[in-house]
Every structure is written in structure tokens, then in C-alpha cells.
LUMZA-441471 format. One record per atom (N, C-alpha, C): atom name; x negated, y, z negated. Coordinates in Angstrom, 2 decimals. Atoms other than C-alpha are relative to their C-alpha. Layout:
N
<atom CA | x X | y Y | z Z> $
...
END
This chain:
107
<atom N | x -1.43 | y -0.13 | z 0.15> $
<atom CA | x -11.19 | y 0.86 | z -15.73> $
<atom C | x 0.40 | y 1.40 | z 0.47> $
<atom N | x 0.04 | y -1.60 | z -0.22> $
<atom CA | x -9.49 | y 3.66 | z -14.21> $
<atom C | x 1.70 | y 0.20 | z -0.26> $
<atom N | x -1.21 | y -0.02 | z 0.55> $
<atom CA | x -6.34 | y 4.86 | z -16.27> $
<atom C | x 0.62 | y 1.40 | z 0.88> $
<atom N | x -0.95 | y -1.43 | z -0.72> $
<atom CA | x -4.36 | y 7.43 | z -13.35> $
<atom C | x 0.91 | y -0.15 | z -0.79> $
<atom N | x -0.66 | y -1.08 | z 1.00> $
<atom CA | x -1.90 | y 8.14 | z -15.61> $
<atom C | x 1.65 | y 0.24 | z 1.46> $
<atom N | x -1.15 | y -0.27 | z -1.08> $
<atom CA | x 1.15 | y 9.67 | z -12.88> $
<atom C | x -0.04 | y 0.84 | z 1.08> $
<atom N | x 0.51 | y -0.99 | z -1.17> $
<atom CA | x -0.81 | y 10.92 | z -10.34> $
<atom C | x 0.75 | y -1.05 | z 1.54> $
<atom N | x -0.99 | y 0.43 | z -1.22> $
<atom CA | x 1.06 | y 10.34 | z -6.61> $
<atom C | x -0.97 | y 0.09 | z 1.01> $
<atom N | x 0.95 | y 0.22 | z -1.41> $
<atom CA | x -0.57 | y 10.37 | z -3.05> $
<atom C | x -0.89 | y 1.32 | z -0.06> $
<atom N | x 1.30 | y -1.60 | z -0.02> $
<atom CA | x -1.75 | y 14.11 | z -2.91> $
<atom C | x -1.22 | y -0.33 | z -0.77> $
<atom N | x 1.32 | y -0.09 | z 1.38> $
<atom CA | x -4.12 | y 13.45 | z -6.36> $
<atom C | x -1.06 | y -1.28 | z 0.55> $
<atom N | x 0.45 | y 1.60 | z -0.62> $
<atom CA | x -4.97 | y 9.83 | z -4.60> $
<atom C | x -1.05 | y 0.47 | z 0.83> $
<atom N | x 1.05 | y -0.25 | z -1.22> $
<atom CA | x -6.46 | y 11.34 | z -1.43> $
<atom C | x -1.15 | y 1.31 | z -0.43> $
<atom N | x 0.83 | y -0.86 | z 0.30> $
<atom CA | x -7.63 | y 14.28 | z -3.33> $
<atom C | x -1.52 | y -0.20 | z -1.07> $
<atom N | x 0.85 | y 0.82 | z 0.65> $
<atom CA | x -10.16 | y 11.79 | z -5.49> $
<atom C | x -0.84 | y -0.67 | z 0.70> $
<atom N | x 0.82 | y 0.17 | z -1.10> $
<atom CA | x -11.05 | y 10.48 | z -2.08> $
<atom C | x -0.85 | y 0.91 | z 0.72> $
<atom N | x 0.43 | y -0.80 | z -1.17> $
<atom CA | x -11.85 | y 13.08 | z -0.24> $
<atom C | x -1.23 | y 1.03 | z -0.56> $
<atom N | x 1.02 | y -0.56 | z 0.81> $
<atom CA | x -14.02 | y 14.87 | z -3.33> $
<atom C | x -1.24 | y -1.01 | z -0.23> $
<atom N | x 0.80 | y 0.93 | z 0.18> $
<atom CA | x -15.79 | y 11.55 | z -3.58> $
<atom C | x -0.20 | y -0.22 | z -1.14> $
<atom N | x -0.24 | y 0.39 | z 1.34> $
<atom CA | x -14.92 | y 11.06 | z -7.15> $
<atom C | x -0.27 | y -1.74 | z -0.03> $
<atom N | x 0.04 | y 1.45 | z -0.23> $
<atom CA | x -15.83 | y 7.45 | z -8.13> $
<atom C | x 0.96 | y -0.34 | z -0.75> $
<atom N | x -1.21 | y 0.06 | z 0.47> $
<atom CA | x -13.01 | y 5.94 | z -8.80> $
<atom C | x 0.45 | y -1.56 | z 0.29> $
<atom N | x 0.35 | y 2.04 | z 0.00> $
<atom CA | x -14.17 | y 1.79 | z -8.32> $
<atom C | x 0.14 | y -0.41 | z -1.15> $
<atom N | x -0.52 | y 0.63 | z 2.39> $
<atom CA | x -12.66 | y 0.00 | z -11.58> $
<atom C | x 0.45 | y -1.13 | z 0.80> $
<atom N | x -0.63 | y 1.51 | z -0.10> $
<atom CA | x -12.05 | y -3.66 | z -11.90> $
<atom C | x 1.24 | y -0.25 | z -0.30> $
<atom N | x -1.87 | y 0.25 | z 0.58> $
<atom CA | x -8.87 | y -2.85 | z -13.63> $
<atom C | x 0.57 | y 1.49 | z 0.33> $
<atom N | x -0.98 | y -1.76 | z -0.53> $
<atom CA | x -6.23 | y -0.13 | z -12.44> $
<atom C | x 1.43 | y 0.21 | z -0.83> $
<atom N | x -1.41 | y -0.61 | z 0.26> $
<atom CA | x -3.38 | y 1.40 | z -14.31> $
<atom C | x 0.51 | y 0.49 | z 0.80> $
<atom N | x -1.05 | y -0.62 | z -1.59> $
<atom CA | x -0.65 | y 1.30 | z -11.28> $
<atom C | x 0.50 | y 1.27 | z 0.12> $
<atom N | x -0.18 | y -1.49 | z -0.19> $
<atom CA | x -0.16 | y 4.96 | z -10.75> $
<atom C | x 1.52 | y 0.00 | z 0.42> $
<atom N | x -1.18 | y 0.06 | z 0.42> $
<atom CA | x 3.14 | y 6.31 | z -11.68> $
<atom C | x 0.85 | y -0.92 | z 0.08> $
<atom N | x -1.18 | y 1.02 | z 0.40> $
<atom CA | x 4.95 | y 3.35 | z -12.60> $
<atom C | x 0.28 | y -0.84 | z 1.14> $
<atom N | x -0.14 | y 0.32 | z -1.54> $
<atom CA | x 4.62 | y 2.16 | z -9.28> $
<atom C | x 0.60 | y 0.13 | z 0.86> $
<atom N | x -0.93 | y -0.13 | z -1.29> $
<atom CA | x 7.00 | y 4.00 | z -7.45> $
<atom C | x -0.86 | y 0.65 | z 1.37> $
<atom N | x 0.69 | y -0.11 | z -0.79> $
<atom CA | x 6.57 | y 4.94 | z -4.23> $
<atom C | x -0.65 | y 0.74 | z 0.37> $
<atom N | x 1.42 | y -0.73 | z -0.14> $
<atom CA | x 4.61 | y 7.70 | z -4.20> $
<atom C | x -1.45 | y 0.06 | z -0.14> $
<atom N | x 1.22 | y 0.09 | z 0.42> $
<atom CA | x 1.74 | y 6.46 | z -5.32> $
<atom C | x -0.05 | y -1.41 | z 0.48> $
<atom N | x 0.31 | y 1.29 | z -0.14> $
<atom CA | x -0.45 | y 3.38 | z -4.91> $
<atom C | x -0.06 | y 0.12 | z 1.65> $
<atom N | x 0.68 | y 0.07 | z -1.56> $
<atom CA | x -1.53 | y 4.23 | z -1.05> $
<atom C | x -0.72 | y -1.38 | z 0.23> $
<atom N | x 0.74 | y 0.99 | z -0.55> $
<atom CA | x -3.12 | y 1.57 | z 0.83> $
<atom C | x -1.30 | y 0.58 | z 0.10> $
<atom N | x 1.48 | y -0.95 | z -0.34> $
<atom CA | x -6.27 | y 4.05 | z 1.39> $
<atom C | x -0.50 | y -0.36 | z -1.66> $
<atom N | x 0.47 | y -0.13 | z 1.39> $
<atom CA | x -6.57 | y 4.28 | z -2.38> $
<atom C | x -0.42 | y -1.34 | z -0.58> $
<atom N | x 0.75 | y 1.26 | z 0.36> $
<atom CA | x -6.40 | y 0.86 | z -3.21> $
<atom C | x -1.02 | y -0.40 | z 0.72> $
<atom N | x 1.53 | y 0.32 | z -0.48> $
<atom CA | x -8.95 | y 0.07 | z -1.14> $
<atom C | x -0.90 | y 0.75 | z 0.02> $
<atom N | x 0.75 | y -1.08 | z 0.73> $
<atom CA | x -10.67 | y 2.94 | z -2.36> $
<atom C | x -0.50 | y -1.01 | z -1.34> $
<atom N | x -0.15 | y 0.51 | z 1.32> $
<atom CA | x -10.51 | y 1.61 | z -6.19> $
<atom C | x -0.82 | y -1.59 | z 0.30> $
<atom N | x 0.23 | y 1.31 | z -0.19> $
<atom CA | x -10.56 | y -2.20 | z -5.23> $
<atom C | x -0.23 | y -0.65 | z -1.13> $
<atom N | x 0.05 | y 0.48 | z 1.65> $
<atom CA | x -9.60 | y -3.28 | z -8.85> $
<atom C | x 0.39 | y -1.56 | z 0.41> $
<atom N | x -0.14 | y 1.15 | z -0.16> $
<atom CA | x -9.39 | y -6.97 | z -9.17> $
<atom C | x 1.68 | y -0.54 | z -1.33> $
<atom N | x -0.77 | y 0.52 | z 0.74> $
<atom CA | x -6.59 | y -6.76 | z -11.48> $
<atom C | x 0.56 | y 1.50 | z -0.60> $
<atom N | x -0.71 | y -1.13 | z 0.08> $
<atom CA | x -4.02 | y -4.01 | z -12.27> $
<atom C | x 1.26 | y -0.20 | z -1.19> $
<atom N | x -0.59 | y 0.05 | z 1.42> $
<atom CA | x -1.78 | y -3.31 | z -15.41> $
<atom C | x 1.22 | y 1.38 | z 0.89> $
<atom N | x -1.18 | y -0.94 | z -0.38> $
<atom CA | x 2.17 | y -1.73 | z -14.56> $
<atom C | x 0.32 | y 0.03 | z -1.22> $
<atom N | x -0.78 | y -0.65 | z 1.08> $
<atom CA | x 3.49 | y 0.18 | z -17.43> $
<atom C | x 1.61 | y 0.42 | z 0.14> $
<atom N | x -0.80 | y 0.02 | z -0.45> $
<atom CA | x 7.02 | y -0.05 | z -16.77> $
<atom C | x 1.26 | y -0.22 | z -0.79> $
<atom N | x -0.76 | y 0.57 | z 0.93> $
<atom CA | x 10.16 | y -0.30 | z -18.68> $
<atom C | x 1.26 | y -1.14 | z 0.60> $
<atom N | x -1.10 | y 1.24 | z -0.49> $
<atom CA | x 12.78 | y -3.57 | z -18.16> $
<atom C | x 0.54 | y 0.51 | z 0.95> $
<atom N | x -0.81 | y -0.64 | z -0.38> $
<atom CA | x 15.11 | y -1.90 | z -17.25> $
<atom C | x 0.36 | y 1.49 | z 0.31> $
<atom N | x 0.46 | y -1.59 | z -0.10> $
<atom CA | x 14.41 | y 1.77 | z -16.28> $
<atom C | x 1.04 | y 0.58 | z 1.29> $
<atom N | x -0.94 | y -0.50 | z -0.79> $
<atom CA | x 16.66 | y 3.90 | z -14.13> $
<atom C | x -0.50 | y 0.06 | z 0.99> $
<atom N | x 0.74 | y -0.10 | z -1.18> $
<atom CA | x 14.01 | y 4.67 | z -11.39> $
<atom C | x -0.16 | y -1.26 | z 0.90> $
<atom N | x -0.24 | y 1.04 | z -0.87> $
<atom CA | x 14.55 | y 0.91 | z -10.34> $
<atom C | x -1.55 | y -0.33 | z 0.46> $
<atom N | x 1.48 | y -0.22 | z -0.28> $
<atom CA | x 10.22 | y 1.14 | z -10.56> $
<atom C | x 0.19 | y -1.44 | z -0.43> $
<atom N | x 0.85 | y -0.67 | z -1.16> $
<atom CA | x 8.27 | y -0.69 | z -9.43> $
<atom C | x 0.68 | y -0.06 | z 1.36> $
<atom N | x -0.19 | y 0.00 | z -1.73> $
<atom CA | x 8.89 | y 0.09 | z -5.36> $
<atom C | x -0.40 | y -1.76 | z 0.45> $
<atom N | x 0.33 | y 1.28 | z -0.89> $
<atom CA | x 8.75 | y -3.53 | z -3.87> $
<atom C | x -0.72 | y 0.37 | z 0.92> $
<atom N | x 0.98 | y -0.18 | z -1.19> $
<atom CA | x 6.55 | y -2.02 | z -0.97> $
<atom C | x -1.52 | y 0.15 | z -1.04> $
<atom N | x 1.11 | y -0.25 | z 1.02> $
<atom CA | x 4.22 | y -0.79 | z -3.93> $
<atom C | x -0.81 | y -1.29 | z -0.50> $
<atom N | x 0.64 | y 1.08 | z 0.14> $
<atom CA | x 3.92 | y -4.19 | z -5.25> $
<atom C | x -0.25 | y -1.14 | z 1.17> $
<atom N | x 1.26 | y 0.70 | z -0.98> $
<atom CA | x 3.19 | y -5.66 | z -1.70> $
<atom C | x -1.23 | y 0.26 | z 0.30> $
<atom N | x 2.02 | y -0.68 | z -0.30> $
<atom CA | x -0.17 | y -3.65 | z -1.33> $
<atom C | x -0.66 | y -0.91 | z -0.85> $
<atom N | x 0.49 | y 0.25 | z 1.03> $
<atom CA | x -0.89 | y -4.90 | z -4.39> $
<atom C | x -0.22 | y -1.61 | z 0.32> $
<atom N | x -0.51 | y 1.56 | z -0.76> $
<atom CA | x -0.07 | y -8.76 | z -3.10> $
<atom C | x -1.42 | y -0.17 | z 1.01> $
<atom N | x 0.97 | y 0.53 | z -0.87> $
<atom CA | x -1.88 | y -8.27 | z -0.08> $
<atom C | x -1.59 | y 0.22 | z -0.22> $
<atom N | x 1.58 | y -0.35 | z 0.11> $
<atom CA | x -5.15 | y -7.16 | z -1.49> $
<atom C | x -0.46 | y -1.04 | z -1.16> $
<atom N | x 0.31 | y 1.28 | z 0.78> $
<atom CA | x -5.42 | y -10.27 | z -3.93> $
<atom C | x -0.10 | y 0.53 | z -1.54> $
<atom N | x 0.61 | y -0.53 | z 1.79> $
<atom CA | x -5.07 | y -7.77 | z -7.20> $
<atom C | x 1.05 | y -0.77 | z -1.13> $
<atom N | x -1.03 | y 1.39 | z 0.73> $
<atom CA | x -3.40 | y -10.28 | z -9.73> $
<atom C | x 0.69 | y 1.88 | z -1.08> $
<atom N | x -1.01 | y -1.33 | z 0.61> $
<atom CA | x -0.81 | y -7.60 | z -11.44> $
<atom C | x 0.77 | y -0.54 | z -1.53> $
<atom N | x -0.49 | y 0.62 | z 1.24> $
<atom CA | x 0.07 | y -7.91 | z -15.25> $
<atom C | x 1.02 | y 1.00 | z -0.17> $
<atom N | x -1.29 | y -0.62 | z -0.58> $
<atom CA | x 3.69 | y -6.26 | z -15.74> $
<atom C | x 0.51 | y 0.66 | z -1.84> $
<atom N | x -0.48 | y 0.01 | z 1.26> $
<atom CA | x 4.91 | y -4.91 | z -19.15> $
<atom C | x 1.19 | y 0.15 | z -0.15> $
<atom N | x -0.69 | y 0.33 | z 0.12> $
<atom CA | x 8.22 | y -5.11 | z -18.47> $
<atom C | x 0.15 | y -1.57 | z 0.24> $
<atom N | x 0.09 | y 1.96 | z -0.06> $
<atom CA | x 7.54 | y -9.07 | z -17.95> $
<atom C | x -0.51 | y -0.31 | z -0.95> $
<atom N | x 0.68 | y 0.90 | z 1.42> $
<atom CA | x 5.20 | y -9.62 | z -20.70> $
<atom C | x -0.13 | y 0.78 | z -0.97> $
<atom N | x 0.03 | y -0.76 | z 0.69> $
<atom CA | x 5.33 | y -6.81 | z -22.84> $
<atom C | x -1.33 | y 0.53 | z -0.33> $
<atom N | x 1.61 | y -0.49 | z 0.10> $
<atom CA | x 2.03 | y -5.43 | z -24.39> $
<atom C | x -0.51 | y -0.31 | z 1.22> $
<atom N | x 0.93 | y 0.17 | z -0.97> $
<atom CA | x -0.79 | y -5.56 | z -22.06> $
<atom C | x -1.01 | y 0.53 | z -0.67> $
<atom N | x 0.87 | y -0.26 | z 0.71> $
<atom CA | x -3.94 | y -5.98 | z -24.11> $
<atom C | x -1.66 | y -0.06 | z 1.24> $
<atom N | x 0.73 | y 0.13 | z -0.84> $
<atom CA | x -7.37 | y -5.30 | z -22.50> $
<atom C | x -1.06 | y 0.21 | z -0.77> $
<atom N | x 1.29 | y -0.10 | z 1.24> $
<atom CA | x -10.78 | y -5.84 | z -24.29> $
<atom C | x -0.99 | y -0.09 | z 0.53> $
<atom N | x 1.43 | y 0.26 | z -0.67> $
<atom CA | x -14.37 | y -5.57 | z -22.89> $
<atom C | x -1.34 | y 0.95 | z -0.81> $
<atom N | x 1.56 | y -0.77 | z 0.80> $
<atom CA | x -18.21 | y -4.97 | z -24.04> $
<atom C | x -0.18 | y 0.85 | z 0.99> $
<atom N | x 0.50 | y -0.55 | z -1.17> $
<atom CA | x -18.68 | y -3.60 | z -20.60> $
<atom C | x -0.22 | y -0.78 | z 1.33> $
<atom N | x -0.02 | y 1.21 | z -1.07> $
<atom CA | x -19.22 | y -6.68 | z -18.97> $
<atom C | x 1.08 | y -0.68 | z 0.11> $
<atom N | x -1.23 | y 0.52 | z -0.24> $
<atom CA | x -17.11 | y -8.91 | z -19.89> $
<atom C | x 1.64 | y 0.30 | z -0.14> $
<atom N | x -1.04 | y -0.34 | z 0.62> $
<atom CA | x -13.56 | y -8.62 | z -19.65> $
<atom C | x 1.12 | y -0.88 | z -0.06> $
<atom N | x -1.64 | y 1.32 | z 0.60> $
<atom CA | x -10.10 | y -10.38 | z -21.60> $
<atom C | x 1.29 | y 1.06 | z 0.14> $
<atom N | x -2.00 | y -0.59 | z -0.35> $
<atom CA | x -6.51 | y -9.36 | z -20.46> $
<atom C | x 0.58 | y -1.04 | z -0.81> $
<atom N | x -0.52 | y 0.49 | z 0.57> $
<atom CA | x -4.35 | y -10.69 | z -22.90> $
<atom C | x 1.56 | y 0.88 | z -0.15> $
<atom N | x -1.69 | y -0.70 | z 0.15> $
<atom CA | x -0.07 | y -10.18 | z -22.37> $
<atom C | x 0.20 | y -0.38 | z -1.12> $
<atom N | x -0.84 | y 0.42 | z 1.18> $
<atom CA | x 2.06 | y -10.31 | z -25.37> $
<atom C | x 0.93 | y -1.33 | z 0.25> $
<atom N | x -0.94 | y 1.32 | z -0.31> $
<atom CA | x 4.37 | y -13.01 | z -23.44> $
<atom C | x -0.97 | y -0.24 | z 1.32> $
<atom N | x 0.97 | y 0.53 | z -1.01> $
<atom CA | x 2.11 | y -15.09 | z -21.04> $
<atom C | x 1.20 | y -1.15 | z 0.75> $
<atom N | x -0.79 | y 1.01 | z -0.27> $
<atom CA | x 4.94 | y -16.24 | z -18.95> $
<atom C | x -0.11 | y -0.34 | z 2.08> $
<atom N | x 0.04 | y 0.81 | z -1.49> $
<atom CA | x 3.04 | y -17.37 | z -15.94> $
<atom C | x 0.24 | y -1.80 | z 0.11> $
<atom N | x 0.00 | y 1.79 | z 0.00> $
<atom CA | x 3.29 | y -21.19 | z -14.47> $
<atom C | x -1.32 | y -0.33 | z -0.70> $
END
């Protein structure tokens, strides 16, 4: 799991370029997903299979960036939203792991 927190492109490439490992199955979308963050380099850096946006409903910043959540699209990372489902629970021994939203309002 790799929790960036509100780090933007500079901190992104600067995790690359130190060779920090930074491969997680699950990604906390870096700052809220606007557009500064969430590079195409990075995600495919990371290559999480599943990503958690911390985001509020209705937030002034108009987050996430719609370009932000196409990267995310085209790289097959299934994206759980907490302004859509609220909580975003995540539980693992190490191996296995359970994502569980508070509102599960997929088809």
C-alpha cells in the first residue's frame, strides 16, 4: 500500500528518480486527484491494481481532474471514491486483501 498523502509531480518523479520502491497494489490517489499529481510515469511506476480517492462530494477544487481519473481508466486500476461511497475500508494479513466501501453502489 502506498499512502502519498499530497505529494504533486515534483515528489512523484523525485521517488523515481531516487529509486524509492514505491510498487503497492493499492494507491492513495495523490492529492485528491487534482491535476498535479497522478503522472502517467508514476502510475506506471506504482502499478497499483486498485486505488482509493479521498475526496469530498462536493469540494470547491472541483477534484478529482477528469484527465486524472483517465490515467487511472486507462491502466485498468479499478478506483474506489469516497465521495461516492463514503468510508473506504481496507484490511489485509499481507497477502490477502478486502476493500470494503461504506455504500457499495456499483452495478
Amino acid at each position: 500500500m502506498l499512502l502519498s498523502g499530497d505529494i504533486e509531480k515534483e515528489t512523484e518523479d523525485r521517488l523515481i528518480r531516487e529509486g524509492y520502491p514505491i510498487r503497492a497494489d493499492i494507491l492513495k490517489i495523490p492529492h485528491h486527484g487534482s491535476a498535479s499529481s497522478s503522472t502517467s510515469r508514476f502510475l506506471e511506476t506504482v502499478m497499483p491494481t486498485t486505488a482509493v480517492l479521498s475526496v469530498g462530494e462536493r469540494n470547491i477544487g472541483r477534484l478529482p481532474h477528469p484527465e486524472v481519473l483517465r490515467r487511472y481508466r486507462q491502466l485498468g486500476i479499478k478506483i474506489f471514491r469516497t465521495d461516492r461511497q463514503g468510508a473506504i475500508t481496507v484490511v489485509t494479513d499481507g497477502e490477502k486483501i478486502e476493500i470494503t466501501p461504506f455504500v457499495n453502489n456499483e452495478p
